[in-house]
N, C-alpha and C positions, 0 to 999 in steps of 0.2 A: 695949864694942865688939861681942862676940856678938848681944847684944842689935836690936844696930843692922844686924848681916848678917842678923839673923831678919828682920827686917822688909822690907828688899832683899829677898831672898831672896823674900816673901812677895808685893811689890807687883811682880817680875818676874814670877813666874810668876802673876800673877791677868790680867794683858793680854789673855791670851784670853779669860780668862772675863768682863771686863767689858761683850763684845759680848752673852753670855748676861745679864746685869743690866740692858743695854738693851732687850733683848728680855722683862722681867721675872720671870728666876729669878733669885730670891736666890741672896745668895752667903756662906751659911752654910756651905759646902766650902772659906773658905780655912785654917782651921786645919788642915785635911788637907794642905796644901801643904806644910809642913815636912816632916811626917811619908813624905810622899811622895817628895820630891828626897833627906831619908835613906835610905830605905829601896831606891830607883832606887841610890845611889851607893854602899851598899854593898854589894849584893848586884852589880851590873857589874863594880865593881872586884874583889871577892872572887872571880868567875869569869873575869875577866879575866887575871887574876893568875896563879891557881893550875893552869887547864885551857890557856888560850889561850897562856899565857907571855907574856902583853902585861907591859911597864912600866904602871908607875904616871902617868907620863907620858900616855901611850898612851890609856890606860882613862880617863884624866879627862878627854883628849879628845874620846874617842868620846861618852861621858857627856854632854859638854857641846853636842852636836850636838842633843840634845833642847831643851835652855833654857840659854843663857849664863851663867842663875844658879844652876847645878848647879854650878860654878865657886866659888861661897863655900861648898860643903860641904866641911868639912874631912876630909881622909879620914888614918887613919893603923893602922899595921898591931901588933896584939897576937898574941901566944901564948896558947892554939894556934890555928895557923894562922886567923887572925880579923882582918877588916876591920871597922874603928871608925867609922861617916859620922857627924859630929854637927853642927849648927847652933844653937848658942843653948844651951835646953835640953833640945833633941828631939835623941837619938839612937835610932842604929839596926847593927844587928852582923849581921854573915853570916860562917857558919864553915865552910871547908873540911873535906871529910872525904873520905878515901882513897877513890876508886873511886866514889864518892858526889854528887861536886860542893859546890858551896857553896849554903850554905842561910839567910834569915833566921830570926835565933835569936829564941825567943819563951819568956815561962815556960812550962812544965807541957807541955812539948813532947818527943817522944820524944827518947829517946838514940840517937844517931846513930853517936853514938860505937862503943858496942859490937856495929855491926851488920857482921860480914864477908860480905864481897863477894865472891863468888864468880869465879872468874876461869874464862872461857870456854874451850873447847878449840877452838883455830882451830888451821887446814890454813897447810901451808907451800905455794908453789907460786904460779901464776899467779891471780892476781885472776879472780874475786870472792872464791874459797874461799879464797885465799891473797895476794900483795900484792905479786906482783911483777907487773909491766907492762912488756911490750914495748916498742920503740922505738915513737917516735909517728907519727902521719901527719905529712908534711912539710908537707902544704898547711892541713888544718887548725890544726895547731900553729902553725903562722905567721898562719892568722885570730885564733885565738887571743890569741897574741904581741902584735897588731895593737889588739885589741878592750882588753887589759888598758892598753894605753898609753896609748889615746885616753879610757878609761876614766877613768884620772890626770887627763890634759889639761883634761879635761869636771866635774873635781870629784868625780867618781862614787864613786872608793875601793875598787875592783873586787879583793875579796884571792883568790877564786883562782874560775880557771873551768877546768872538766872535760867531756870526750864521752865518754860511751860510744856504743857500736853494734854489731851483732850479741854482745854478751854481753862485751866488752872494751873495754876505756881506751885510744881511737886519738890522744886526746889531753888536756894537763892545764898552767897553768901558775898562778904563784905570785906573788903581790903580796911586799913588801918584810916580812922577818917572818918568812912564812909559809910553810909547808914541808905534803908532803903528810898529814905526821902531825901535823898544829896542828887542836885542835879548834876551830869555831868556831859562835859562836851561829845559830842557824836561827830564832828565835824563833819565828813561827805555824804552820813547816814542823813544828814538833814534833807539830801536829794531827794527821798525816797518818800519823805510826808511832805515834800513840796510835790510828787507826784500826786499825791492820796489826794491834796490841796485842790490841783485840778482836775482828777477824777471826783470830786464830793462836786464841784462845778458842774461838773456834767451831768452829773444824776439829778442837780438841781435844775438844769437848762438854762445854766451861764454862758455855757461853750461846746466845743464840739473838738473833736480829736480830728477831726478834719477842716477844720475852721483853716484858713490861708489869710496871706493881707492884715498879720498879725501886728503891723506895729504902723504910724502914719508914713516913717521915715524909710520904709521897707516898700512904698505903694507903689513908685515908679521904675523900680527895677528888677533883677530874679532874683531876690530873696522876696518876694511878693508869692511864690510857689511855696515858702516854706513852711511845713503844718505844724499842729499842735503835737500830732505826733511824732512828726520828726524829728521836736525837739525831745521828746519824754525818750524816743531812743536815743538822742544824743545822734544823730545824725542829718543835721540842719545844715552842713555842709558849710556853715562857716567857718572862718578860721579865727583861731583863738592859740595864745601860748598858753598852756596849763603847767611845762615846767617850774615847779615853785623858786624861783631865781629872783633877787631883786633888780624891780624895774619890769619883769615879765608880764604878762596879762591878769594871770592868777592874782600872784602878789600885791601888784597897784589895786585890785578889786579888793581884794581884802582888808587891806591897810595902809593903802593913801586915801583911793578913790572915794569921795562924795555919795556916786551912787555907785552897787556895786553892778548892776544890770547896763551901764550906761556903754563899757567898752567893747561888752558884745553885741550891743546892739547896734553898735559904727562898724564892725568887724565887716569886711568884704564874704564874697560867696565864692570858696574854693571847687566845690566838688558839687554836681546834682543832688539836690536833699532827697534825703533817702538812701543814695547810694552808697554812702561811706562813714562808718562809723570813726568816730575820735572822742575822746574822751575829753570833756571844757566843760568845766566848772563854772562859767558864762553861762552856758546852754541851761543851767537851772536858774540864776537871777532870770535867765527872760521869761521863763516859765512864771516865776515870784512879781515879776514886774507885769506880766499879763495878767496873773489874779487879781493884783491890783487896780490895772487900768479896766478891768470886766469890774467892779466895784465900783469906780467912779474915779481913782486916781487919789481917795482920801485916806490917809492911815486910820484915822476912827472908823472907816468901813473894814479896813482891813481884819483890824484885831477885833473888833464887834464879829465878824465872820468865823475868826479862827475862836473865840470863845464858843460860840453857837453851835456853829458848824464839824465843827475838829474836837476842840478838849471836850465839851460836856457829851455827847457821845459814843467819844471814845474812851471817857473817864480819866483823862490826863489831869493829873492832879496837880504837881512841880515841873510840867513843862513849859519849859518859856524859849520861843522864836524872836531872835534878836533882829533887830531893824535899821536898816545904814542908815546914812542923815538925810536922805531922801524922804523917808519914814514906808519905803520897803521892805521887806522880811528879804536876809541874807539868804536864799534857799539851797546855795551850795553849798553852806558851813556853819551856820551860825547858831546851830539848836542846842539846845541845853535839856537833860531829862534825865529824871533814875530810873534805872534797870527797868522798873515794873510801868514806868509808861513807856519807856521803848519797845517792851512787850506788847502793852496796850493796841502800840501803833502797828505794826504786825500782824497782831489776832483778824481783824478782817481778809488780810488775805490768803487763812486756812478757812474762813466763813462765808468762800462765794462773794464775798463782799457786804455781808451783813455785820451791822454792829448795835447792838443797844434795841434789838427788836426789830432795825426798820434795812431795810436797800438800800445803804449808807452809798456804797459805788454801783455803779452803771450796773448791770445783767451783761456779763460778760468781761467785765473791766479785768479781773483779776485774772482769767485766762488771759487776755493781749496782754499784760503787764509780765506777766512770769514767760511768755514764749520771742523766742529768739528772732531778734530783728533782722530784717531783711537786705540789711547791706553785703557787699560784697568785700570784705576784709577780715571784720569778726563780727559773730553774729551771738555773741553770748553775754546779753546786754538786753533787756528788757525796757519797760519802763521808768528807769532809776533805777534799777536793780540788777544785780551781778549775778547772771548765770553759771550755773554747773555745769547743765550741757551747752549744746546749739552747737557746736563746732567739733573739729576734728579730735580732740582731745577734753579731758572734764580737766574745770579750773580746779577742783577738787577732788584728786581723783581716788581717793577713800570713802568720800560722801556722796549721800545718793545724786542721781543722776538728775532728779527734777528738784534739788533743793535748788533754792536762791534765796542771796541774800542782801539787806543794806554793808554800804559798809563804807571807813571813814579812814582819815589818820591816825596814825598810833593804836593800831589795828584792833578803833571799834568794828564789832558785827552783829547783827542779829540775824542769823543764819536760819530761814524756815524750813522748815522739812512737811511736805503735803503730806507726802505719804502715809508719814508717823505723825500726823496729825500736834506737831510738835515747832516750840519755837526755842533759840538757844541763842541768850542775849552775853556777850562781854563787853567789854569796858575795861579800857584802862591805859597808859601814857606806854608801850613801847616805842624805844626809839626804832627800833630798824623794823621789820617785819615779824608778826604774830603770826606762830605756823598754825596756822585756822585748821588745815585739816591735820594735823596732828592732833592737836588739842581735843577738835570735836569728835575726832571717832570714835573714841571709845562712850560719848557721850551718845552717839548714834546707838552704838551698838547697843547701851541698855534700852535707848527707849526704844527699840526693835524690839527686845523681850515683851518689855509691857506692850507694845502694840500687840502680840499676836497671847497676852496673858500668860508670858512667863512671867515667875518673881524675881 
């Protein structure tokens, strides 16, 4: 019977890629398929579980919103704290660890176990530094209220939306579940505090956005040109496949691969860096893999940093950065946070780059991080950040023109808007595409009122 759901399991998920075999690429990637829908269902449900508080219900759900045939992987829960996904004869294990998140297990992979976790020194008091929040506006809250339901009605699955504006939560509500302190995945938004990760670097004088001869294995050839910020635009000129396909470059990063930084950093040099932007979810592990190796290459340096450095002045209270078996941080996907520290993370780049009192980024960081890179293809692509304008046409073209935003699978965003001195966080599992500027415009449009003191 196993046997028989490998094969299901196998001829479901190849339908996409049969269009590629038309088109004449073999399809010597489907043995990756098993290995892939394990390694998606145990590591979703292993953080689903143990960060988000989802059922097991819940998480096979969600999971299943990818491929209906993520549905024959059988998942079932061992001590300690470990999710079992197996099909046939292909399994795959991801094991919680305190403070940690959940990680695919691999041999010869750090101990994870004996790494303690640092617990941050947060402020009591009013948000950001601390967690309490005022009553909400009446009129947004009830936009709000409004956007979450039709959200429902629409299929969207919308688990929570948040505003800030001038430096506070004027409002925030909550899908069924979910509560202000329920972490929740951000997946590609995690790019965006692996940027902040190596801007907080530079302001301390770890690194340099011109730094080159970023890696040993890079020394003797031309990707020895490739900069620090090359990569923060994502135009490092390597080549990566980021189509989510099993067996692709993406996918093996995510859920086979050991470390998740390791295949881009084999990856050949297609284009002059700088020249041409491409969007590789790579491009951020090497960035996660560079904080690292600028620390010393130790995961106790890593997370001692991201305590110190990141949550306690930024007041991140239930955010947790997950770590491959490498004892790296995932930086293209793997963060977990509620609405109000994804705001948190945010709030510095309507503050110049101040947070907590002090020049948390460089003098100047948050200008080069919001304007439009220099390559010749698209230039509306910042530091990890997804531009409004830079190019011929606005990505959003209801919303202002200098907003940008984080933004992830299952159309997380946290949408900034400089102007209106305001941030606009969602969350939530669609499967196909969240019309961002539908949703937010009307949410623009109020906080343009109160920007110039209408009610």
């Amino acid at each position: 019977m196993k046997k028989i759901l490998l094969l299901v399991l196998i001829a479901l998920l190849a339908v996409p890629l049969l269009f590629l075999h038309l088109a004449g690429i073999p399809l010597r990637g489907l043995p990756d398929m098993a290995a892939t829908g394990t390694g998606i269902a145990a590591k979703l449900h292993c953080s689903g579980y143990y960060l988000s508080g989802f059922t097991d219900e819940r998480n096979r759900a969600d999971i299943s919103t990818y491929s209906p045939a993520l549905l024959l992987v059988d998942v079932r829960h061992e001590q300690p704290n470990t999710v079992v996904a197996t099909l046939g004869s292909v399994e795959a294990r991801a094991r919680y660890f305190p403070g940690l998140g959940c990680t695919l297990l691999h041999r010869g992979m750090v101990n994870l176990a004996t790494l303690d976790v640092p617990a941050a020194r947060l402020q009591s008091g009013p948000w950001p530094a601390g967690n309490e929040v005022a009553e909400p506006d009446e009129t947004m809250q009830a936009l709000l209220a409004r956007t979450l339901v039709e959200d429902s009605q629409q299929g969207l699955d919308t688990r929570a939306l948040l505003v800030v504006q001038a430096g506070r939560v004027i409002a925030e509500v909550y899908g069924n579940g979910i509560s202000p302190d329920t972490p929740l995945l951000g997946w590609s938004m995690g790019k965006s505090l692996t940027a902040l990760l190596v801007g907080r670097m530079e302001a301390l004088g770890q690194l340099q956005r011109s730094d080159s001869i970023l890696f040993p294995a890079w020394r003797a050839d031309a990707r020895r040109e490739i900069t620090v910020e090359n990569l923060l635009q994502m135009s490092s000129g390597l080549a990566f496949s980021e189509p989510y396909l099993p067996g692709n470059d993406s996918t093996r990063m995510l859920f086979t691969a050991p470390s998740a930084s390791d295949l881009a950093l084999a990856s050949p040099l297609l284009h002059t860096p700088g020249s041409y932007w491409y969007y590789s979810s790579g491009t951020s592990n090497l960035l996660a893999r560079l904080v690292s190796d600028r620390l010393g290459g130790k995961p106790r340096a890593l997370v001692e940093f991201f305590a110190r450095e990141i949550a306690e002045p930024l007041g991140l209270r239930n955010t947790v950065f997950e770590l491959d078996s490498s004892g790296v941080y995932v930086g293209s996907s793997y963060l977990y946070a509620p609405a109000r520290d994804w705001a948190r993370m945010a709030l510095p780049m309507l503050n110049e780059g101040r947070a907590n009192g002090i020049q948390w980024l460089p003098p100047g960081w948050v200008t080069a991080a919001s304007t439009p890179n220099p390559s010749s293809n698209d230039r509306r692509y910042g530091y990890q950040f997804w531009l409004n304008g830079g190019g011929p046409t606005l990505r959003w073209p209801d919303l202002q023109a200098d907003a940008y935003a984080m933004s992830g699978n299952r159309g997380q965003s946290v949408m900034i808007f400089p102007d209106l001195d305001a941030i606009v966080v969602r969350l939530g599992w669609t499967a196909g595409d969240y019309p961002v500027n539908e949703k937010f415009e009307p949410i623009q449009a109020l906080l343009k009122r109160y920007r110039i003191g209408e009610p």
